[in-house]
BATI-727828 format. One record per residue (C-alpha): x, y, z; residue in three letters. Coordinates in steps of 0.25 Angstrom, whole numbers. Example, Ala and Ser with C-alpha at 12.3 -4.5 7.8 and 13.67 -1.06 7.14 Angstrom:
BEGIN
49, -18, 31, ALA .
55, -4, 29, SER .
This chain:
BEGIN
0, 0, 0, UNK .
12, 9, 3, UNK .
15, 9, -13, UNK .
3, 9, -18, UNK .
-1, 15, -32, UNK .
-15, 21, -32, UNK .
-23, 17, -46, UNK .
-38, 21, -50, UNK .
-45, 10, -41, UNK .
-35, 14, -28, UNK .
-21, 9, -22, UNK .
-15, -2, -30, UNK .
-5, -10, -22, UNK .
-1, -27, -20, UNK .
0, -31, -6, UNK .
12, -41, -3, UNK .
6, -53, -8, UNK .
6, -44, -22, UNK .
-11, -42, -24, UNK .
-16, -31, -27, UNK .
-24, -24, -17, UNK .
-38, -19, -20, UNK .
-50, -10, -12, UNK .
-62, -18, -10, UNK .
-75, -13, -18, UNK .
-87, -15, -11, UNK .
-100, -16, -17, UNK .
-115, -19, -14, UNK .
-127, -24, -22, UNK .
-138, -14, -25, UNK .
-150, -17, -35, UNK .
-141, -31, -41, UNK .
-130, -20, -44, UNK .
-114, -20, -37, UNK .
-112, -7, -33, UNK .
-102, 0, -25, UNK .
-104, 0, -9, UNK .
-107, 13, -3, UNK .
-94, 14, 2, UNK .
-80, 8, -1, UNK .
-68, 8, 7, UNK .
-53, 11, 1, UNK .
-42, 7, 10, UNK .
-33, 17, 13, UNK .
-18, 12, 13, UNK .
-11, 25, 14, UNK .
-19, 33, 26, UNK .
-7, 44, 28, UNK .
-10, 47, 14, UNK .
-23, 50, 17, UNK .
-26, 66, 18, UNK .
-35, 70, 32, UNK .
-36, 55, 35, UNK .
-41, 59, 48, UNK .
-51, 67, 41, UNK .
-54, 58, 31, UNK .
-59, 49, 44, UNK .
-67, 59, 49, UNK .
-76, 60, 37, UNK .
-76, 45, 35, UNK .
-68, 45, 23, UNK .
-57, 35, 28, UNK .
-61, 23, 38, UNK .
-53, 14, 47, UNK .
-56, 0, 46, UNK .
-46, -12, 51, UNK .
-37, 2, 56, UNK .
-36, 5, 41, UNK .
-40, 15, 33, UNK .
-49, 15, 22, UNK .
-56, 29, 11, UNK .
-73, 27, 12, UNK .
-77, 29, -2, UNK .
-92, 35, -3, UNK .
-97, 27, -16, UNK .
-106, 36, -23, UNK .
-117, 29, -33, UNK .
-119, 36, -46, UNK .
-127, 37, -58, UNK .
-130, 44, -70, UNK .
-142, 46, -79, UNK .
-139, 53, -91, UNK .
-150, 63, -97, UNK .
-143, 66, -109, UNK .
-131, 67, -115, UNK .
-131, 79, -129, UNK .
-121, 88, -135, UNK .
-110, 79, -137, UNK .
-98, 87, -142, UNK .
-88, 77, -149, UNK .
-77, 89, -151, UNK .
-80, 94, -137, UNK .
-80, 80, -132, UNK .
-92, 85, -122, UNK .
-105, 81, -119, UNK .
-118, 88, -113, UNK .
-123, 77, -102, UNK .
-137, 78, -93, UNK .
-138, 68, -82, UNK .
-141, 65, -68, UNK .
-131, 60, -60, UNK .
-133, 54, -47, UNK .
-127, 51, -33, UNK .
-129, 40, -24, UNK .
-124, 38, -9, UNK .
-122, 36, 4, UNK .
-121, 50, 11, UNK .
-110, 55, 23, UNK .
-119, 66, 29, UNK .
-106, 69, 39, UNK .
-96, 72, 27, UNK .
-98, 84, 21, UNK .
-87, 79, 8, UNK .
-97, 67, 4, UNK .
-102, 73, -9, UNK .
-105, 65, -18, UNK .
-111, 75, -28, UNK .
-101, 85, -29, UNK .
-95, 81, -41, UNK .
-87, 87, -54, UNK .
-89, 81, -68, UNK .
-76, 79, -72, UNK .
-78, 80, -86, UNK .
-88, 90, -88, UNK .
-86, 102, -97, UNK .
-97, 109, -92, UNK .
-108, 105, -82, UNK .
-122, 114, -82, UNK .
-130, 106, -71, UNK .
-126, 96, -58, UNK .
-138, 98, -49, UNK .
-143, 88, -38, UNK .
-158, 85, -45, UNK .
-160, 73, -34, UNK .
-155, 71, -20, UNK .
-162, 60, -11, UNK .
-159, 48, 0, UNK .
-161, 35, -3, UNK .
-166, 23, 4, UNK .
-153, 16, 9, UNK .
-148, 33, 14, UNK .
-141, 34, 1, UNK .
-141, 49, -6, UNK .
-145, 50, -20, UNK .
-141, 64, -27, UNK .
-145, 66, -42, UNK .
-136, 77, -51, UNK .
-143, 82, -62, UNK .
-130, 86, -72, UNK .
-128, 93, -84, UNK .
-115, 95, -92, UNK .
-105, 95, -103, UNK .
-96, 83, -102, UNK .
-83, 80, -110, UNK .
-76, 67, -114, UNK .
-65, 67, -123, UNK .
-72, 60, -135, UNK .
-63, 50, -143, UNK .
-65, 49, -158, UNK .
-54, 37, -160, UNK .
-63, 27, -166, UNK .
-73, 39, -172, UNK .
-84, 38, -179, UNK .
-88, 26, -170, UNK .
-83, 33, -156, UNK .
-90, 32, -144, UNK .
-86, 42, -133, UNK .
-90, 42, -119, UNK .
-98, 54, -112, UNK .
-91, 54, -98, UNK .
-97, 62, -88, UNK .
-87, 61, -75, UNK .
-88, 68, -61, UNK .
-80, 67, -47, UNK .
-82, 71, -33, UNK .
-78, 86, -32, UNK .
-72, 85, -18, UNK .
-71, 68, -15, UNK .
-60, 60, -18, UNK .
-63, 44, -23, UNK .
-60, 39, -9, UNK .
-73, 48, -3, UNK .
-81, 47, -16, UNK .
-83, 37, -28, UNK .
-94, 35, -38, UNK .
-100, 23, -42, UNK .
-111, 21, -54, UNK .
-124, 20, -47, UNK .
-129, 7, -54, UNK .
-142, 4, -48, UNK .
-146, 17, -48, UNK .
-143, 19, -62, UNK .
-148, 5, -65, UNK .
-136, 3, -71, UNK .
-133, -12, -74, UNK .
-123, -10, -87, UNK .
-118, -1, -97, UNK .
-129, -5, -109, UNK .
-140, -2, -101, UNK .
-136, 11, -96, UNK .
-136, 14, -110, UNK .
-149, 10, -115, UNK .
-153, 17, -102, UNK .
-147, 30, -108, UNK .
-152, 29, -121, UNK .
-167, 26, -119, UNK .
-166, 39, -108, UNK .
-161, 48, -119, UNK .
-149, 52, -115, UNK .
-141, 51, -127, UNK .
């Protein structure tokens, strides 16, 4: 752990008997869907590293467990409904998108910095609306906030294999103020009756929103 090289899904290190070390995922059934627990748990292997890490205690943003400490990551359930997507610009590379885009998760009413909606689209050129349209409670406690946005996006477009190219519309965002050990996002399947990638589509299609 004391050498260890940080990649894209975390510390990447072998113990002594030369295996890779990996964080446990946790995940829970809901409506015949895997989804992502609530909650998962990041072992921490360098505390002194850590910035504030009495604060970060404080707030419940680091745990001990077994005398070791470990990141609480909030897992925040998200979806997407398109409304439509016009104005395409191919030299522009840039696309005008309307949707609603919606969060799902259990709240920390003593932590001021939990915030789920506070967001920034990365790659947007310019955006006219993000207004919460919905905010309510759930059975199981849970809070469910709806965005009703409304923007320019831009994707560089590639033409390699013009005319039959297909380009991706992207639409990305990230927490304005958490790091990905506090906050990460996870497709809200059930919520978006998302069971594979062809009937989303057709979904999309029959809305309109192409």
């Amino acid at each position: 752990p004391e050498t260890t090289v940080y990649g894209v899904t975390g510390p990447i290190y072998f113990d002594r008997d030369r295996n890779a070390v990996r964080q446990t995922q946790f995940g829970i059934y809901q409506y015949r869907h895997l989804i992502s627990a609530p909650i998962q748990y990041e072992p921490i292997l360098l505390p002194e590293r850590v910035p504030d890490l009495h604060e970060q205690i404080q707030k419940g943003h680091v745990i001990t467990l077994d005398g070791k400490y470990v990141y609480a990551t909030n897992i925040i359930y998200t979806g997407m409904d398109i409304i439509e997507i016009r104005e395409i610009n191919p030299k522009a590379s840039t696309y005008n998108v309307d949707f609603y885009l919606w969060f799902r998760y259990k709240p920390k009413e003593n932590d001021s910095a939990f915030q789920p909606e506070n967001i920034t689209f990365t790659n947007g050129e310019s955006i006219n609306d993000k207004d919460i349209v919905r905010e309510e409670v759930t059975a199981d406690g849970s809070i469910y906030k709806t965005l009703r946005v409304s923007g320019i996006f831009k994707n560089q477009f590639n033409y390699q294999a013009y005319p039959f190219d297909e380009q991706d519309l992207i639409i990305q965002f990230r927490n304005q103020n958490a790091t990905a050990f506090f906050i990460q996002y996870v497709v809200d399947r059930p919520g978006m009756r998302y069971s594979n990638d062809k009937e989303l589509l057709n979904y999309l299609n029959k809305n309109g929103a192409f």
